[in-house]
Every structure is written in C-alpha cells, then in structure tokens.
C-alpha positions as CSV (number, residue, x, y, z in Angstrom):
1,X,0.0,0.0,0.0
2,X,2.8,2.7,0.8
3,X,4.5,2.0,-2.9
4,X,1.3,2.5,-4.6
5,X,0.9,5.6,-2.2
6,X,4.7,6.9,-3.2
7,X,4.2,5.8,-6.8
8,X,0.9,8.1,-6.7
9,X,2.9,10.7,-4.8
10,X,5.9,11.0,-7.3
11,X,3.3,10.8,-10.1
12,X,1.7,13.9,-9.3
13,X,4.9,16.0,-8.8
14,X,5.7,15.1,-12.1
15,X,2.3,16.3,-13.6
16,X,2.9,19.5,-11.5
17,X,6.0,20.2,-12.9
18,X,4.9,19.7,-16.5
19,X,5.6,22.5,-18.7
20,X,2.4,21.9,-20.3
21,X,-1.3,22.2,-18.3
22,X,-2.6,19.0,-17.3
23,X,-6.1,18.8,-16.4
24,X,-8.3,15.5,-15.5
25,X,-12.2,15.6,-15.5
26,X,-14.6,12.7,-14.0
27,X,-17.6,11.3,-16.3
28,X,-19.4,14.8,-15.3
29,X,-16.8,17.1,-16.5
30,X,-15.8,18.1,-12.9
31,X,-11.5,18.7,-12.5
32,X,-10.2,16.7,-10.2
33,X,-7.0,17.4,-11.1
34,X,-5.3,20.7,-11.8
35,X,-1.6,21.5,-12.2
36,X,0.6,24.2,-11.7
37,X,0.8,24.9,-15.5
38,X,-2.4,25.3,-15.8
39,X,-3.2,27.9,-12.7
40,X,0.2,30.4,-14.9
41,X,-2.1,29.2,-18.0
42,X,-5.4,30.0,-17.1
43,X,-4.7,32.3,-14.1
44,X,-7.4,30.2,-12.3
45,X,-5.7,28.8,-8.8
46,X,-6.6,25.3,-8.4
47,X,-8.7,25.7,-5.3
48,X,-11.2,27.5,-7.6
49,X,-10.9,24.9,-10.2
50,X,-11.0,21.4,-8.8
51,X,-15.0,19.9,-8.1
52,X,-16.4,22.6,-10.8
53,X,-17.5,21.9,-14.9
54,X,-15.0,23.0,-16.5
55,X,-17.3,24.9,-18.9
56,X,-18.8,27.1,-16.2
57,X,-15.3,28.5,-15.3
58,X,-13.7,28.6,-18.7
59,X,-16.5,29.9,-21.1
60,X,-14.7,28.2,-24.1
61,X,-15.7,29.5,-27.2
62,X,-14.5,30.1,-30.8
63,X,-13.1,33.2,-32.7
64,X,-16.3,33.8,-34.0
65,X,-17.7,33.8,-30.2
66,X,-19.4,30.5,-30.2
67,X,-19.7,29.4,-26.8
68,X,-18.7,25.5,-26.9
69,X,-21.9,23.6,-25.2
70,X,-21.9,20.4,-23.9
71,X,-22.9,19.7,-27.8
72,X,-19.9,20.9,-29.2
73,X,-17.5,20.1,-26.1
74,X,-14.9,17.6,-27.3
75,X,-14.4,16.2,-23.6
76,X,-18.6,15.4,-24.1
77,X,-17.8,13.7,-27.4
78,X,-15.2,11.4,-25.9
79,X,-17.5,10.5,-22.9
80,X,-20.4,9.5,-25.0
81,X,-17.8,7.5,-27.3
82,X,-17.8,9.0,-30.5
83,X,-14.0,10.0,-30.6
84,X,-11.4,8.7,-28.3
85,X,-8.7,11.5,-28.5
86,X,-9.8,15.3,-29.4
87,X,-7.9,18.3,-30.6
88,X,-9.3,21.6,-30.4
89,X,-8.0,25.4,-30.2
90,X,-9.9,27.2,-28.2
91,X,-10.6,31.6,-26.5
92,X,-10.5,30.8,-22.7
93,X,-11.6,33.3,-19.8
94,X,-9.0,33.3,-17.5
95,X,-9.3,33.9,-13.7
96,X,-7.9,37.8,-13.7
97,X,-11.1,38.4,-16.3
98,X,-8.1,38.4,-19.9
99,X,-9.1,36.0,-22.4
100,X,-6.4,33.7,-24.2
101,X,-6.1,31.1,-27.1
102,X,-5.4,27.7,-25.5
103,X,-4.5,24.5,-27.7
104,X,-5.8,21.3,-26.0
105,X,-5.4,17.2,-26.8
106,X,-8.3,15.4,-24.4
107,X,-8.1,12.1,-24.4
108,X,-9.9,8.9,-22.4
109,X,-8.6,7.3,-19.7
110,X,-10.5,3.7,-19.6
111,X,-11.1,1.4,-16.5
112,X,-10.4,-2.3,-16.9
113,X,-13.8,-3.1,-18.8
114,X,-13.2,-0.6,-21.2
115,X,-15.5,2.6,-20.0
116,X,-13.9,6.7,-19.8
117,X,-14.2,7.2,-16.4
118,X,-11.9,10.5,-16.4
119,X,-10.9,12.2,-19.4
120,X,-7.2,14.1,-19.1
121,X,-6.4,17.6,-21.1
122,X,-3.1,18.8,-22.0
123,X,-3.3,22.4,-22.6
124,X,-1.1,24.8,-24.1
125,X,-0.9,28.3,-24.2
126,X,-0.7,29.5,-27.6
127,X,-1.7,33.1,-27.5
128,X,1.8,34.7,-28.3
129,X,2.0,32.4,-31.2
130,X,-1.7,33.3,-32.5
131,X,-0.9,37.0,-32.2
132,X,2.5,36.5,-34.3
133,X,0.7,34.3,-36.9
134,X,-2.3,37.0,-36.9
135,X,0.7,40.2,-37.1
136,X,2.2,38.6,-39.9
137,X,-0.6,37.5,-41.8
138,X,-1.7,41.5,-41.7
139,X,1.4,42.8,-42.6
140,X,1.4,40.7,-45.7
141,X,-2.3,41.5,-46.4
142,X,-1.5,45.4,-45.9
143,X,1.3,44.9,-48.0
144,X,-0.1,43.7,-51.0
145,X,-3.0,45.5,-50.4
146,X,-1.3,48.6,-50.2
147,X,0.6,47.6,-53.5
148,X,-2.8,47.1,-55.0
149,X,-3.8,50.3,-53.8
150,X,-1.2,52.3,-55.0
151,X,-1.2,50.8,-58.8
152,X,-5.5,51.1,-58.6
153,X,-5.3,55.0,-57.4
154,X,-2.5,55.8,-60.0
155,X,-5.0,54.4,-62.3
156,X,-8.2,55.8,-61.5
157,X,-6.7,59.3,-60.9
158,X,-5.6,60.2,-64.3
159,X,-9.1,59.5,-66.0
160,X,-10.9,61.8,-62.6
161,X,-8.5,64.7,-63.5
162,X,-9.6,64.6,-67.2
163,X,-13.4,64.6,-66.5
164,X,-12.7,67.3,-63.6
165,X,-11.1,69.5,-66.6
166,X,-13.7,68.9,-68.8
167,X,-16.5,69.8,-66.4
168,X,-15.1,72.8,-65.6
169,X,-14.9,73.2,-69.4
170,X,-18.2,72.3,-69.5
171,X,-18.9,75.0,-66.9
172,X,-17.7,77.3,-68.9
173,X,-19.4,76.3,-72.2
174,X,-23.1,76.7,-70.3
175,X,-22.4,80.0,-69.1
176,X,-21.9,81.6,-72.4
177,X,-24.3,80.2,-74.6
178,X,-27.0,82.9,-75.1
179,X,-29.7,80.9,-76.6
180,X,-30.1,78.9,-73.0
181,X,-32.6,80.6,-71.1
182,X,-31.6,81.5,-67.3
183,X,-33.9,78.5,-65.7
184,X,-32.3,75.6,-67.7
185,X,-29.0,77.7,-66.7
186,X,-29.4,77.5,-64.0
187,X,-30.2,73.2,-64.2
188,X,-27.5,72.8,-65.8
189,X,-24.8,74.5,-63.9
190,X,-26.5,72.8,-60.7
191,X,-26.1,69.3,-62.6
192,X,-22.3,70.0,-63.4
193,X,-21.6,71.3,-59.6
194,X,-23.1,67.7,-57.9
195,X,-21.1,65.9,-60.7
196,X,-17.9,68.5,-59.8
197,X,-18.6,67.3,-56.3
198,X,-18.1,63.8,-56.8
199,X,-15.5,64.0,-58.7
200,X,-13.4,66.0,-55.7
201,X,-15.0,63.3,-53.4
202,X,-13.2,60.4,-55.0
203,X,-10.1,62.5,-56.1
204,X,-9.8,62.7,-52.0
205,X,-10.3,59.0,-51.8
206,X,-7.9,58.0,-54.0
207,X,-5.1,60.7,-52.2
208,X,-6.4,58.7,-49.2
209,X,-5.4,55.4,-51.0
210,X,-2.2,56.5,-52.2
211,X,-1.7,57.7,-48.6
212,X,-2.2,54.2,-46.9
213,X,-0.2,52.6,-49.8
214,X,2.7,54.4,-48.3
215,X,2.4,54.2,-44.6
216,X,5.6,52.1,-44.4
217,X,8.1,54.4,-46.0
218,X,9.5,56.7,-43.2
219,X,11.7,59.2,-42.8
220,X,12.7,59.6,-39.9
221,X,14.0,62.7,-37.3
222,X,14.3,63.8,-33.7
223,X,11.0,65.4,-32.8
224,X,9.0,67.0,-30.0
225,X,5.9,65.7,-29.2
226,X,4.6,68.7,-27.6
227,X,5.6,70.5,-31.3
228,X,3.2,68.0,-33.0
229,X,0.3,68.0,-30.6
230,X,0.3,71.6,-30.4
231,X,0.1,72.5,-34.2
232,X,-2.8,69.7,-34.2
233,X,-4.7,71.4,-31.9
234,X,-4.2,74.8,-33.4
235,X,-5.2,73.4,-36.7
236,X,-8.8,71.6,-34.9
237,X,-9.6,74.5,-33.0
238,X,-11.7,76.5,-35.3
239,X,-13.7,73.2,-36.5
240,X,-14.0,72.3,-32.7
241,X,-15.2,75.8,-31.8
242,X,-17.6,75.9,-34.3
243,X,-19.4,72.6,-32.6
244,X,-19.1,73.9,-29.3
245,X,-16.4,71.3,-28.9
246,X,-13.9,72.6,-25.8
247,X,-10.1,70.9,-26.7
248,X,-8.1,70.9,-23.2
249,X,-4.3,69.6,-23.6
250,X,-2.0,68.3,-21.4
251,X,1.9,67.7,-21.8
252,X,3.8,66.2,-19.4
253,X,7.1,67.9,-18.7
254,X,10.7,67.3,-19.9
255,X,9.5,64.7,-22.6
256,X,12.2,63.4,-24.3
257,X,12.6,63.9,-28.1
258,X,11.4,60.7,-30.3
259,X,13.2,59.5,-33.6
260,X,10.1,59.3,-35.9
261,X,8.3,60.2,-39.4
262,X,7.3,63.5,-38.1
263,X,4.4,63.7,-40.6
264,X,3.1,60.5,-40.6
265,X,2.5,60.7,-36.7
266,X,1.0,63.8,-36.9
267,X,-1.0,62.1,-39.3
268,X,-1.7,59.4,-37.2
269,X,-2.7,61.4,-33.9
270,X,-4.7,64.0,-36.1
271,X,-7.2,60.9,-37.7
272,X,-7.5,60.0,-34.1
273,X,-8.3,63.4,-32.8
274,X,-10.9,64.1,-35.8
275,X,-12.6,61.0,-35.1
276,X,-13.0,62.1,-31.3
277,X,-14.4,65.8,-32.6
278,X,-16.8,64.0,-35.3
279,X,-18.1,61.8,-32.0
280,X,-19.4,65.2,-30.6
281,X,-21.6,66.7,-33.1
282,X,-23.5,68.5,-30.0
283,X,-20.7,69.8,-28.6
284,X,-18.1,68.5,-25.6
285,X,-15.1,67.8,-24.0
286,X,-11.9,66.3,-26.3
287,X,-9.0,66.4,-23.8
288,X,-5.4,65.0,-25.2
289,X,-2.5,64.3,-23.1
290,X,0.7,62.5,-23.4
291,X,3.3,61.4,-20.9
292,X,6.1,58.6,-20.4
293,X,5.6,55.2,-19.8
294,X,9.1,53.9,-19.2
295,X,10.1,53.2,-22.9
296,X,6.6,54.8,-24.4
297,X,5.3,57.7,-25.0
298,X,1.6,57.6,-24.5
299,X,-0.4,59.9,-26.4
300,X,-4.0,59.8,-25.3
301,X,-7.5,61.3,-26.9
302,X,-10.4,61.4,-25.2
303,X,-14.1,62.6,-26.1
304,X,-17.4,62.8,-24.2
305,X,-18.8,61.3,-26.9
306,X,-21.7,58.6,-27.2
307,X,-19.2,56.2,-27.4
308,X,-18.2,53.0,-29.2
309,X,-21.1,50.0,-29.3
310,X,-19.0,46.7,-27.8
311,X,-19.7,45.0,-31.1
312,X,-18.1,46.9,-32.7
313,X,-15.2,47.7,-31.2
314,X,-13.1,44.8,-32.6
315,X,-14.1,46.0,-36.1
316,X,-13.0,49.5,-36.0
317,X,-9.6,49.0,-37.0
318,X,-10.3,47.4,-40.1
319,X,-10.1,48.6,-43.4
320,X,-12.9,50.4,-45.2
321,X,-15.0,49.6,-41.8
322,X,-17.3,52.5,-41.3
323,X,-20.7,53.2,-39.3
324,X,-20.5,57.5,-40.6
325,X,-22.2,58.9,-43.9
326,X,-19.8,59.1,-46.5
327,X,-17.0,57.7,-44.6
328,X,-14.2,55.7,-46.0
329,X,-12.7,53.7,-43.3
330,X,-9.5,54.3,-44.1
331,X,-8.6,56.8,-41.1
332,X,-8.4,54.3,-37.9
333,X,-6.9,51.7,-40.3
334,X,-4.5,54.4,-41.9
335,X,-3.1,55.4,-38.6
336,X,-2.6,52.0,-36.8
337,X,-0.6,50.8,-39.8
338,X,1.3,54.4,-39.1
339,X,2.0,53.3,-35.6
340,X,3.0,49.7,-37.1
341,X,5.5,50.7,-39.2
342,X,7.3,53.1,-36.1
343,X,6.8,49.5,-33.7
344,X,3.9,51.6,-31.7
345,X,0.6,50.8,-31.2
346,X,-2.6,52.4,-30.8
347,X,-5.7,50.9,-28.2
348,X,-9.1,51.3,-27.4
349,X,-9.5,51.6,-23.9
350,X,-12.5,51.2,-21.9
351,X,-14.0,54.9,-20.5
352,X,-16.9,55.3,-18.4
353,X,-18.1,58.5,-20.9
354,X,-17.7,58.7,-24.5
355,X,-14.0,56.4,-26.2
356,X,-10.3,56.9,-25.5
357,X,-7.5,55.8,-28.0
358,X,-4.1,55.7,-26.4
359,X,-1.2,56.0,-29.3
360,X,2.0,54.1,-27.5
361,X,4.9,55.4,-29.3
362,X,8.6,53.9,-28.8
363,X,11.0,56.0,-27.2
C-alpha cells in the first residue's frame, strides 16, 4: 500500500511540474485534477478549479464567439464514445477576467472493462503564437494590399483629373451660350456642380489610398511631441469651436525627443483626434495628453462622446470599416498601420463617458 501511495505521490509531482497544463475531469466534467501549468495558464488557482464543470469557469468559445456547449464540447464527445482523443483550439476566460487562445489534446482514460471514467487535457498556451501568426498575416495583407492600392489609385486618378477639366470646361461652355434661357441655366450648372462634387470626393479617396499605400516608408527625425500635438490642436480649434467642442491639452514635462516620421505621426494622432471631434456633433469635451511610460510615449485622446457600441469595437480598426455617412474607413486603419511601421501601437481603452484611444509610441 505505501508504494502505490509513493508511486501516486511521485506521479503527481511530475504532472505539477509539466511545462504543459494537465487537467483530468470525471464522467461529469468536474476537475479533479489541476496542475501548476495550468493555474500560470489559465490564471485560475486550483482551489477555484477542482470539483467545478470545466465549462462554467472557462467559457470556451471560438473566434467567431461561439460558446462551446456540452454539444460541441470535445471532452462530451469522448464521454459518450464518438471520438477517443480530441484536438481543439480554443478563447479561454482566464481567472484575472483576460481571455487567451489555449490548444488542447483530451483524451480517455478507460477502466479495466473498457469505459472513460476520467478524461485528461493537456493544454497549451498559444496566445503569443496566435498574435504573431495574426501580425504577420496582416502585414502581408496590408502589403499587397497597399501595392494594389497604390497601382489602382495611379489608375483611377488620371481619368478623374480629365473629366474634372472637362466639367469645368463644360462650366464654362453653359455659361456663355446665349440661346439657354436663365432657368435651364441654372439646371444645368447645378447638374455640373453635384457631378464636380463627386469628382473631388473620389479624387480625396484616392489621395487617401495613395496615402495608406505608403504608410511604411519613413523618414525619420528627432522630434517634440509637444511640437506636434500643439500645431494639431491649433489646426482643430476652429472646427472644434464651431461645434461647441472645448479641446483641453495636457503635456507632461521634460518629454524626451522621439526619432520618428514627423508627418506620418502627426497624421496618425490628427485621424485620431478628428474621429473624437466627429463623435461630438452636440458639442463636448476632447481632452489630449501624453506622458512617459518607461520606454513609451503615450499619447492619449479622449471625447465625451456617445461612445463606441461593444460590437463593434473589434471591427473599427479594419479597413474600409465604417458606421459614418460618407465615410471611408480608411482613417483608424491608416493610422494603426502608421504606428506599425514606427513599432507603436494604438488601443481602445474602456472609458466610463464617450471612447479613448491611447497611441503608445517607442521612445
């Protein structure tokens, strides 16, 4: 009896110093056994683990939010016998409320008769490695998009600049025939100006486009943040004033100088900053700040907005993704591919009143 107990013993101090999570449920998907690896995984301690459905702590689910119920769990599938061994990546909650992507391998542990009595889960972290593939597989995407972009605009431009000429000459040609009377004049010069319109509309898209294209090209200097917030603000002040919009900033002191493409960021923090001035059409507070973060500089822009719906919030970073009228979606996009391309980011964070983007630029 004392071997088995020592063989049981050295058993588990081997599963609890597994570099992998190791997890065992009985036949009603309760843990009964929990290793270290999987409290640094999961961030649940095993005290809150053990004797609970897995399920009911975890809230697996799939990329697409699909919360995996005992119809789709794969440790349910191995109990009633249609698989023996399942492998599954799966969105976790973890215990300090974060969410991760986890990469399991369940498989059946039989008794002597044949039935799964427990079923034992190695689990992986594989959250780093998701982000990486996910980075990557944008980059490339951005870049031949932007390629694509670049050879379209070139292409649509010429042909907008022709029929923009030949408007105006058309203008022209209306206003001095004699035999028009001043009515249909009047038609047709209103016809020519919504077609003139359009015309500008889409010549600004395409700048836009050639714009993005080039987002990864910098040319780099030592700048001063305060330099670059300040002329932003100078330059939204009338527009803000006009909507009764009241723009407060705030510079921390003795900010050191940043090696970056001085336009592009400015860029960057200005799409930002018109986005937080468009979110206040009846009038409020935009406040801007920046300060140091040891090895960032964190730029942050706040409205009093009505704020960002939660489903949408993953979505506003994608390109052409727009919930304005005659929006492009290009702007949010445009300036985290900026921020990319200088190893910065930019974040949504979560604000009681109205949204707050925080640009993290490297020092």
């Amino acid at each position: 009896m004392g071997k088995i107990d020592t063989t049981n013993q050295i058993l588990i101090h081997a599963l609890n110093c597994a570099s992998k999570g190791v997890m065992i449920q009985d036949a009603n998907r309760k843990v009964v056994f929990f290793n270290q690896a999987c409290e640094e995984i999961t961030k649940w301690p095993k005290k809150e683990i053990v004797g609970k459905d897995c399920g009911d702590v975890f809230k697996c689910h799939t990329s697409t939010g699909m919360c995996l119920t005992e119809k789709f769990c794969p440790g349910m599938e191995i109990f009633q016998g249609r698989i023996s061994q399942a492998f599954r990546e799966l969105l976790i909650r973890r215990g300090d409320g974060s969410e991760t992507w986890v990469e399991t391998s369940a498989s059946a542990i039989r008794d002597s008769e044949g039935n799964v009595t427990h079923i034992v889960t190695v689990i992986e972290d594989i959250g780093e490695r998701k982000r990486f593939s996910d980075e990557v597989l944008r980059s490339k995407t951005l870049s031949t998009l932007g390629a694509f972009t670049a050879e379209l605009a070139h292409e649509i431009k010429n042909p907008l600049n022709a029929m923009h000429i030949q408007m105006t000459l058309l203008e022209r040609e209306i206003q001095e025939i004699p035999k028009i009377s001043g009515k249909s004049k009047k038609e047709l010069l209103n016809t020519v100006s919504v077609v003139q319109k359009e015309l500008v509309r889409l010549s600004g898209f395409v700048e836009e486009c050639l714009h993005f294209s080039k987002t990864g090209e910098l040319n780099e200097c030592y700048v001063d943040i305060y330099e670059i917030l300040n002329e932003i603000v100078s330059l939204l002040m009338p527009q803000a004033q006009l909507n009764g919009i009241e723009v407060e900033l705030e510079v921390q002191s003795a900010l050191p100088r940043i090696k970056v493409d001085r336009d592009k960021i400015k860029q960057a923090i200005l799409n930002i900053m018109i986005n937080g001035v468009e979110a206040m059409p009846d009038g409020g507070k935009l406040r801007v700040s920046a300060k140091r973060n040891e090895n960032e500089i964190l730029v942050s822009c706040k409205d009093t907005g009505h704020g960002i719906p939660d489903e949408i919030k993953d979505k506003i970073f994608d390109l052409f993704y727009t919930t304005k009228d005659g929006g492009t979606g290009i702007g949010l996009s445009f300036a985290q591919n900026i921020m990319q391309a200088h190893g910065g980011t930019i974040r949504l964070e979560q604000s009681s009143q109205g949204s707050t983007f925080v640009i993290a630029i490297p020092i």
